[in-house]
C-alpha positions, 0 to 999 in steps of 0.5 A, spaced: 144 683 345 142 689 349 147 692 355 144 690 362 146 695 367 144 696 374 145 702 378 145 697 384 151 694 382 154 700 384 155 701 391 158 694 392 162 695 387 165 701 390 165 697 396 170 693 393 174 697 390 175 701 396 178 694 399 183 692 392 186 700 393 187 698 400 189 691 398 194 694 394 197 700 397 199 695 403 202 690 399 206 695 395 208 699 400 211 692 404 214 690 398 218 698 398 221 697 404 222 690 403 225 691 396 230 697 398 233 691 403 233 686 399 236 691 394 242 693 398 243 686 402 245 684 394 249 690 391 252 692 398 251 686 403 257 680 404 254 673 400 250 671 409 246 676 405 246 676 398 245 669 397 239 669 401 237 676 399 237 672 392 233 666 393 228 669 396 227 674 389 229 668 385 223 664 389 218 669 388 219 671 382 220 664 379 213 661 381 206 664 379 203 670 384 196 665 384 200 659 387 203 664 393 198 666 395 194 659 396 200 657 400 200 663 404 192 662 406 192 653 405 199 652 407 200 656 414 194 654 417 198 646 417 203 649 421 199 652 426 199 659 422 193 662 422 191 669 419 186 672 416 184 672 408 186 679 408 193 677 411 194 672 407 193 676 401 197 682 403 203 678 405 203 673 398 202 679 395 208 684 398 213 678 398 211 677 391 212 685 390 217 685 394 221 680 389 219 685 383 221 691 387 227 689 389 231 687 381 228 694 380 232 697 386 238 695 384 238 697 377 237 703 379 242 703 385 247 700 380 246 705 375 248 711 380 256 712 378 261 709 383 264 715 383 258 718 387 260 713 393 268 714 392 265 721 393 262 719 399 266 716 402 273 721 401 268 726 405 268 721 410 262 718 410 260 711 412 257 706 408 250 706 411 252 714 410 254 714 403 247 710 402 242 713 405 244 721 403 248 719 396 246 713 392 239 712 394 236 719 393 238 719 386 236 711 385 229 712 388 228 718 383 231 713 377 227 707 379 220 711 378 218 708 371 219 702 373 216 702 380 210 705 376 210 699 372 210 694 378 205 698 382 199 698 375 201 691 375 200 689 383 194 693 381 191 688 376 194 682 379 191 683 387 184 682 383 186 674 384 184 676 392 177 674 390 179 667 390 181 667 398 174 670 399 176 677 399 171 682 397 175 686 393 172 689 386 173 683 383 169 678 389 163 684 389 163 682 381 163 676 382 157 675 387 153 679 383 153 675 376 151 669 381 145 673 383 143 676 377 146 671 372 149 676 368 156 675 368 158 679 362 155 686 364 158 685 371 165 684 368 165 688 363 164 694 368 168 690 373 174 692 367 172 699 366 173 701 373 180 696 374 181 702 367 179 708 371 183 706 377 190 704 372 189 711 368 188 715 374 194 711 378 198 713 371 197 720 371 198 720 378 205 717 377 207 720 371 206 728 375 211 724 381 216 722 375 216 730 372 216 733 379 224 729 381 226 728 374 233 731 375 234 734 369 239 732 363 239 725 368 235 718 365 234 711 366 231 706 362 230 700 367 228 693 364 221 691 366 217 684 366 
């Protein structure tokens, strides 16, 4: 069996790899903020909040990525809702990162003394105070490895987006194993540049964490 490779393939294939970084990069960067609210809406916020803070993680970690994503893109449009694929995919994907995000902030925002925040407060600090300069600094140091782990992971699973139509890697691969009935060698080269893009991201993210580690301070999160 001989590896058919066409240097044609490359330019699409670039193509979509632009739309799945810019896919991802919009997705997890609605599911940090989001994550960081609902985080602190359920470590700090009274159960008005907590509670639907909790089902909404609960939700969207408990059903598959892949159902999310058609109820976004099928579902809206028969309650009047219409938005484009692309919407549809960055907003399954942020809510459904947002979710994952969310658990991994409030591991880390938990793990930070309670005496940081008794600390705090004895200086006069509010609570919205004592969050935003104390605990979050170092929660957000804390939570990089596992964020890092969810980042590679939204990396991989946004590859699903090819079902709504979205030309990303895996939408370009796809229509070039149906033009040239080689579906193998296409998605072979599809996994190694969903490879490059992982180790580069990797390397990316273990440089951050080396640069705000503080020193003699650690924190090993659970990840999915």
């Amino acid at each position: 069996m001989t590896f058919l490779f066409k240097w044609e393939w490359l330019p699409k294939l670039a193509s979509g790899l632009l739309v799945t970084v810019e896919v991802t990069a919009t997705c997890v960067t609605i599911g940090f903020v989001l994550g960081i609210l609902l985080a602190l809406a359920r470590v700090y916020g009274r159960k008005p909040l907590s509670i639907p803070a909790n089902i909404f993680i609960q939700f969207f970690r408990g059903t598959p990525l892949l159902v999310q994503l058609l109820l976004v893109y099928y579902g809206l449009p028969q309650l009047g809702i219409t938005i484009s694929a692309v919407l549809s995919a960055i907003l399954a994907l942020g809510l459904n990162t947002a979710a994952y995000q969310a658990e991994y902030f409030r591991g880390a925002i938990q793990s930070v003394k309670k005496g940081q925040m008794l600390a705090a407060r004895s200086l006069g600090m509010s609570l919205p105070q004592s969050i935003r300069y104390v605990i979050l600094p170092q929660a957000l140091r804390l939570v990089i490895p596992a964020w890092s782990n969810e980042l590679i992971l939204m990396l991989k699973g946004s590859s699903i987006v090819y079902i709504v139509t979205i030309l990303d890697i895996m939408g370009e691969s796809k229509r070039i194993a149906n033009k040239y009935f080689n579906y193998l060698d296409v998605y072979v080269v599809a996994a190694l540049f969903y490879l490059a893009l992982v180790l580069i991201v990797s390397l990316l993210l273990r440089e951050l964490e080396r640069r705000v580690r503080i020193p003699g301070l650690g924190l090993s999160i659970e990840r999915r």
